[in-house]
C-alpha positions as CSV (number, residue, x, y, z in Angstrom):
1,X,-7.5,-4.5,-17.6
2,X,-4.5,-5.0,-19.9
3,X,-4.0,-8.6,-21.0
4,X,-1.4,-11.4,-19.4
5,X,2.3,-9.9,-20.4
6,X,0.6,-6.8,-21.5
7,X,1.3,-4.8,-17.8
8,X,3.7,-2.6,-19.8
9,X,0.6,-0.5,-20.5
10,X,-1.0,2.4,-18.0
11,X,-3.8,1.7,-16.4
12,X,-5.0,5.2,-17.0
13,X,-6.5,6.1,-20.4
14,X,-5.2,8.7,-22.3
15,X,-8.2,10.8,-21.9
16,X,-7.4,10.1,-17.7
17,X,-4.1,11.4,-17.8
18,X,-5.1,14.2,-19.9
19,X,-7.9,15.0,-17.2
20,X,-5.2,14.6,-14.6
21,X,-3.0,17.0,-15.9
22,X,-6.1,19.6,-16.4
23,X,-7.1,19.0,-12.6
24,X,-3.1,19.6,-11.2
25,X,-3.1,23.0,-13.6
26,X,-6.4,23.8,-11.8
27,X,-5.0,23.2,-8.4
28,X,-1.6,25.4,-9.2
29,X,-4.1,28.2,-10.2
30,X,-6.1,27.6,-7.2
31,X,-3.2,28.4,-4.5
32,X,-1.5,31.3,-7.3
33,X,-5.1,33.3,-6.8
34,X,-4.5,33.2,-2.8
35,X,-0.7,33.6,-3.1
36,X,0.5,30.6,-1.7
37,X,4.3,29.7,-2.6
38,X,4.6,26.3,-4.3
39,X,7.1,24.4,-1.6
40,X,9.7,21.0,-2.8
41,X,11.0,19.2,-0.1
42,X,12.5,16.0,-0.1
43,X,10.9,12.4,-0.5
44,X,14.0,10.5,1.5
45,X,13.5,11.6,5.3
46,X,16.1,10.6,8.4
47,X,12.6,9.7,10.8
48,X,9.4,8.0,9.8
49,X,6.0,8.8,11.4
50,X,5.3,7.0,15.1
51,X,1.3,7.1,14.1
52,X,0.4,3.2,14.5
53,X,-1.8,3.3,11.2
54,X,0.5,4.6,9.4
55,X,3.8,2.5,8.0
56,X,6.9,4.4,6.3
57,X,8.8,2.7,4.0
58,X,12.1,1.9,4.4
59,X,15.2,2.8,2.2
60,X,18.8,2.8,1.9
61,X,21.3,4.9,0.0
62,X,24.3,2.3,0.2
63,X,24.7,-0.4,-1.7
64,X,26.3,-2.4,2.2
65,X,23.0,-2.1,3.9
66,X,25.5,-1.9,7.1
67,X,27.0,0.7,6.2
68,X,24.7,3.2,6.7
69,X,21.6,4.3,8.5
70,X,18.2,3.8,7.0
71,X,16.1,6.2,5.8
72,X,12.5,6.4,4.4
73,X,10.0,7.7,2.2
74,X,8.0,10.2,3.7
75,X,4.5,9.5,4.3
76,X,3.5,13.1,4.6
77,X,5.4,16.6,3.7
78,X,4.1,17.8,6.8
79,X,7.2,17.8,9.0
80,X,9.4,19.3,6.3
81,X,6.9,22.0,5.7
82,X,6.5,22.8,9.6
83,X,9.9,23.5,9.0
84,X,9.8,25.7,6.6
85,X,7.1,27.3,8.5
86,X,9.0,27.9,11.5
87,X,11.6,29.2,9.0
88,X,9.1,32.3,7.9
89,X,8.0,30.9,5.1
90,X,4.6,32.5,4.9
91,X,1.4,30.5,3.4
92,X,2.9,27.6,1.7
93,X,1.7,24.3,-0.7
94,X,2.8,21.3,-2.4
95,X,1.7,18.7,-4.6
96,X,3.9,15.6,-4.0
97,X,3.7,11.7,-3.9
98,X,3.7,10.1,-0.9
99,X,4.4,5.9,0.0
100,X,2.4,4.2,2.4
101,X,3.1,0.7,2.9
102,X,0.1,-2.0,3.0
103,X,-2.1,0.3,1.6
104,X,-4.2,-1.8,-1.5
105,X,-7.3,-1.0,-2.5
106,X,-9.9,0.1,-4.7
107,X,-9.0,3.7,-3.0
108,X,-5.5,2.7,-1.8
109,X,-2.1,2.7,-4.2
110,X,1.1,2.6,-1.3
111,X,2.6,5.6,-3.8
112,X,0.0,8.6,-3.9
113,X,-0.3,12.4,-4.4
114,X,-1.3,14.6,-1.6
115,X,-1.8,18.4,-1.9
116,X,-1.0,20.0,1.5
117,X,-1.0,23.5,2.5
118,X,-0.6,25.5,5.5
119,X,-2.1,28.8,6.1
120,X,-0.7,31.6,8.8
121,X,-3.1,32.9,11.3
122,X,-6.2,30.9,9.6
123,X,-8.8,29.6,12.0
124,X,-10.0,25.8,11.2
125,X,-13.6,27.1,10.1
126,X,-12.0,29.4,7.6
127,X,-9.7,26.8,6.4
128,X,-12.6,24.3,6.4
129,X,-14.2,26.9,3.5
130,X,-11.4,26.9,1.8
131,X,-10.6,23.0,1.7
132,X,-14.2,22.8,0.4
133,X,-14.1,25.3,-2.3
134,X,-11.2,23.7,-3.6
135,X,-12.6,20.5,-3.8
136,X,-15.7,22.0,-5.3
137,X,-13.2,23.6,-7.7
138,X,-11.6,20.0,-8.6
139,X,-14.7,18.2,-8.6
140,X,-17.0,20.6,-11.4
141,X,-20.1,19.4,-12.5
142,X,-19.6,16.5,-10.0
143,X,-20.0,18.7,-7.3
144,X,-22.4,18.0,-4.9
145,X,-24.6,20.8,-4.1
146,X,-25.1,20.6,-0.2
147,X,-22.7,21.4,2.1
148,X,-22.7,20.0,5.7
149,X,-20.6,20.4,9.3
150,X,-20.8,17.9,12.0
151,X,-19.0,16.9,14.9
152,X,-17.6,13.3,15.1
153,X,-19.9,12.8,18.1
154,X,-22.7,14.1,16.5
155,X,-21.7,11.5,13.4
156,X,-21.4,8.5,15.6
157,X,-24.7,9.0,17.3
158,X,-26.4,9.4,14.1
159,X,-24.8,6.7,12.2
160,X,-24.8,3.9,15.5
161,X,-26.3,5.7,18.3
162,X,-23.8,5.8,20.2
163,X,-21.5,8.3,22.1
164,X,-17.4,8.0,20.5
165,X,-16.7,9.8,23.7
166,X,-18.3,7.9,26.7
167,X,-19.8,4.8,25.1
168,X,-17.6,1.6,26.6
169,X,-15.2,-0.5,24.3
170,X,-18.0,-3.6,24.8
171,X,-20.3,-0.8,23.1
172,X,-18.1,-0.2,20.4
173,X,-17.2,-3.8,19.9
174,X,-20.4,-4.8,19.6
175,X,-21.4,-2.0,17.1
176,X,-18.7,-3.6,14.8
177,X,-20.0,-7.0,15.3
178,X,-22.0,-7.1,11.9
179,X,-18.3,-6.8,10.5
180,X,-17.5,-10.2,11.7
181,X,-14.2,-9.6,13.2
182,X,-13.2,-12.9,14.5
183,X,-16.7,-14.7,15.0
184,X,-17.9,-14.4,18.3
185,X,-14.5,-12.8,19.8
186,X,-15.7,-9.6,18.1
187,X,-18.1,-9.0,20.5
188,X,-15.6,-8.6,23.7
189,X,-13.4,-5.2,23.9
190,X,-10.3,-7.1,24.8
191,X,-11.0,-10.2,22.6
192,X,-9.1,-8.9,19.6
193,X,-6.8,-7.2,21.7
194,X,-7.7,-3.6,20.2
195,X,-8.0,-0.3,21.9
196,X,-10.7,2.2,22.2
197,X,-9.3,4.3,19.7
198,X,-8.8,0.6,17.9
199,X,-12.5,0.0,17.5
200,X,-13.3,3.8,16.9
201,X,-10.8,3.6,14.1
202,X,-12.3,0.8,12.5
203,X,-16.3,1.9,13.2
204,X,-15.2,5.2,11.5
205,X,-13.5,3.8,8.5
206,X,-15.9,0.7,8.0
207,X,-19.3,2.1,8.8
208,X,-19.7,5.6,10.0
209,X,-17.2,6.9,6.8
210,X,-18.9,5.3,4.1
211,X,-22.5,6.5,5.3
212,X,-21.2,10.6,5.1
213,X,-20.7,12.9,2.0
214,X,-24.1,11.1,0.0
215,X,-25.3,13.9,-1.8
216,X,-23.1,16.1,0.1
217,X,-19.9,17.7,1.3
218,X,-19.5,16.6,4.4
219,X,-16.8,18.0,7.3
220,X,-16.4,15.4,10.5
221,X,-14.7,18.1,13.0
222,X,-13.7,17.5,16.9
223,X,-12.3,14.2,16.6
224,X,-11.4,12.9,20.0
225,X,-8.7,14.2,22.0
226,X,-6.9,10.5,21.7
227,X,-6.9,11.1,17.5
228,X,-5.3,14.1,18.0
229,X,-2.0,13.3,15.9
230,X,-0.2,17.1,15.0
231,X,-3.2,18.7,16.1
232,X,-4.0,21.0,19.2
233,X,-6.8,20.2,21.7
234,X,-9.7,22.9,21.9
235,X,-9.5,24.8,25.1
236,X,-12.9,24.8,25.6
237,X,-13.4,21.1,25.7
238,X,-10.2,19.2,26.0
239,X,-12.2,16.1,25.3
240,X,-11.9,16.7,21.2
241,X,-8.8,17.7,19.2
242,X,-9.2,20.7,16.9
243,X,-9.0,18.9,13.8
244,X,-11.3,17.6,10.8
245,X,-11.7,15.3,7.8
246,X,-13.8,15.9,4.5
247,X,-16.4,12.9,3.1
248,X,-17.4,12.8,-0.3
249,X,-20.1,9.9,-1.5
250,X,-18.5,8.1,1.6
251,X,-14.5,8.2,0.5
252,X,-12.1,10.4,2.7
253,X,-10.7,13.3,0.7
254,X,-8.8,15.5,3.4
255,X,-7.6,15.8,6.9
256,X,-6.8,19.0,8.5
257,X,-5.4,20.2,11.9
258,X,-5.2,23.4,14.1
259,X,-1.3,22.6,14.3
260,X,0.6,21.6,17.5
261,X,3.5,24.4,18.4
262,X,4.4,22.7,21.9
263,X,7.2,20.4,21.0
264,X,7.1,19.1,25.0
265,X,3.5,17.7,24.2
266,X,3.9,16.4,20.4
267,X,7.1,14.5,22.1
268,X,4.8,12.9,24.8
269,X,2.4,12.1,21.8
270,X,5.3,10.3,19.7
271,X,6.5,8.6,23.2
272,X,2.7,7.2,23.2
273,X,2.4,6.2,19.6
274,X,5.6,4.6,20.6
275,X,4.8,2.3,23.4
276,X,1.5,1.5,21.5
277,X,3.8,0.1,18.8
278,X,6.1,-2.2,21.3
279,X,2.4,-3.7,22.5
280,X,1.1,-4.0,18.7
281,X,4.7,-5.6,17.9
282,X,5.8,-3.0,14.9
283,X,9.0,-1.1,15.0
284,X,9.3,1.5,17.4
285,X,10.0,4.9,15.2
286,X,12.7,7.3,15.8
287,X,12.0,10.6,16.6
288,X,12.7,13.4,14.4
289,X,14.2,16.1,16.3
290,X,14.3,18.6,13.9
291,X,11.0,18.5,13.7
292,X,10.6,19.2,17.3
293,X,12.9,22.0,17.4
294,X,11.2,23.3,14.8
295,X,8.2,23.7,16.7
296,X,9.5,26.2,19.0
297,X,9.6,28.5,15.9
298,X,6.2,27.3,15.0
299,X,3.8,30.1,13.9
300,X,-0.1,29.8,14.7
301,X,-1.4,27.9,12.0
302,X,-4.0,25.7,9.7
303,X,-2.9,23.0,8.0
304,X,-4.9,20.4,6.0
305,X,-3.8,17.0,3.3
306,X,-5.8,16.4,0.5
307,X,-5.8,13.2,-1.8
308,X,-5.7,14.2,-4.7
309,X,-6.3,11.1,-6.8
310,X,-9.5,10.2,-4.5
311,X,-10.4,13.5,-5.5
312,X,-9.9,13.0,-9.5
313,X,-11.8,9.9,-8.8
314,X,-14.7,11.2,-7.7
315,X,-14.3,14.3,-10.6
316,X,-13.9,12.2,-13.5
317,X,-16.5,8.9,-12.2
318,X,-13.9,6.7,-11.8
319,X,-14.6,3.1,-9.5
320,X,-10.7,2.7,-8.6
321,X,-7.9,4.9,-7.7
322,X,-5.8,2.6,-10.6
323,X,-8.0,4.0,-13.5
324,X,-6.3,7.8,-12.6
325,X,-2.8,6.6,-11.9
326,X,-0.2,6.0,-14.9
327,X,1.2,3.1,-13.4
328,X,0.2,1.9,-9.9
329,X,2.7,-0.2,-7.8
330,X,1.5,-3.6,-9.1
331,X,3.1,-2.4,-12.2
332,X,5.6,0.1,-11.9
């Protein structure tokens, strides 16, 4: 920690910034040996995302904040590069940063970097491998050796024994009871006025997250249906959305989908996020219409984000996401 008035400093080390640099170079090479195109697109967007955990930042461009509409800072490239997609743009990547607002944490900074890539007429499973061997790639020596696949359902019952799928909310509540949400109102579904998907949000990030990746790799796949964001359903069990997230030593590193080409369905989805927001109280989001008609154009696809700093983190033995970032927001 840099002393009082001393916060013109980094709060990387040299040596960090250095291994930073070495890790990008490593990811560029990465993507040129599969012949993926390296892909710019913009960080000011017209629409931000509808998801309810997720909060774009707002910006504006005039110096009469009347005078114009606002715009934001994208939270993802993913609609931009579903675009170019839908364009014929082939396999495509890009290393970017990202602003999330009230995210603050040891693993949190609301500016990050995400590498995202899309792959053309890759199946999940293959793009699972190759999420994993870039990580392994990134990580070295601090590579874990094992390698593991589980469902989310198959996560939740061996983590709380219980069912993410069928259990009831009172179930679900009470399984986060140890996390002392509101005394004894914790215990009552509809006590903290949150949703299924509410209390399967928090269970996952509070106590089934940190428990996966010890030792291991670790890919959570068939989330439920409800958590499908961008991503299709499986056909053969609508119940579960074809998408997946990679654990390492209990952090979140990636997300990936089996991406959504209906644009009638992924409108009904940002309807929903949308009338979830008017009940939570937050803004209600526009919709971005290009987007949509993009996905008419849509090819069949794999798609995946992966933080990059967590990643670093976990490659270098780092305890907080501000000892690999030049400058994090507190002092920017």
């Amino acid at each position: 920690m840099s002393a009082p008035g001393d916060d013109w400093r980094p709060s990387a080390s040299p040596e960090r910034l250095r291994q930073r640099a070495a890790l990008l170079q490593r990811a560029r090479e990465f993507f040129a040996a599969r012949a993926l195109t390296e892909v710019d697109t913009p960080l000011v967007v017209n629409a931000p995302v509808s998801d309810v955990h997720i909060h774009s930042a707002t910006v504006r461009l005039s110096a009469d904040p009347a005078a114009a509409a606002p715009l934001y800072l994208h939270t993802s490239p993913e609609y931009a590069m579903k675009r170019l997609l839908a364009a014929g743009s082939g396999d495509i990547y890009q290393i970017c940063h990202v602003v999330r607002g009230f995210e603050c944490g040891r693993l949190h900074n609301p500016e990050f970097t995400l590498i995202e890539w899309y792959r053309v007429g890759f199946s999940l499973p293959r793009l699972m491998e190759e999420v994993e061997a870039l990580v392994r790639e990134l990580l070295g020596t601090n590579a874990p050796g094992a390698s593991e696949r589980i469902s989310y359902r198959d996560a939740f019952l061996r983590e709380l024994g219980l069912d993410p799928l069928s259990a009831p909310e009172t179930a679900l509540a009470q399984a986060a009871q140890p996390l002392a949400l509101g005394g004894a109102g914790a215990t009552s579904a509809t006590g903290l006025g949150m949703s299924r998907d509410d209390w399967l949000e928090l269970l996952m990030g509070a106590i089934v997250g940190p428990r996966l990746g010890s030792g291991t790799l670790t890919i959570v796949h068939s989330y439920p249906a409800s958590q499908a964001a961008l991503a299709r359903l499986d056909p053969a069990h609508p119940r579960v959305a074809q998408r997946f997230e990679l654990y390492c030593a209990g952090i979140e590193l990636a997300n990936g989908f089996h991406e959504l080409a209906s644009p009638a369905e992924q409108r009904a989805r940002f309807a929903a996020d949308n009338a979830q927001r008017r009940r939570l109280g937050l803004p209600v989001s526009q919709l971005d219409e290009r987007l949509l008609a993009a996905l008419t154009q849509l090819p069949d696809c794999t798609g995946v984000a992966l933080g990059f700093d967590r990643t670093l983190m976990l490659a270098v033995g780092a305890t907080s996401i501000e000892e690999v970032l030049a400058f994090p927001t507190a002092r920017a």
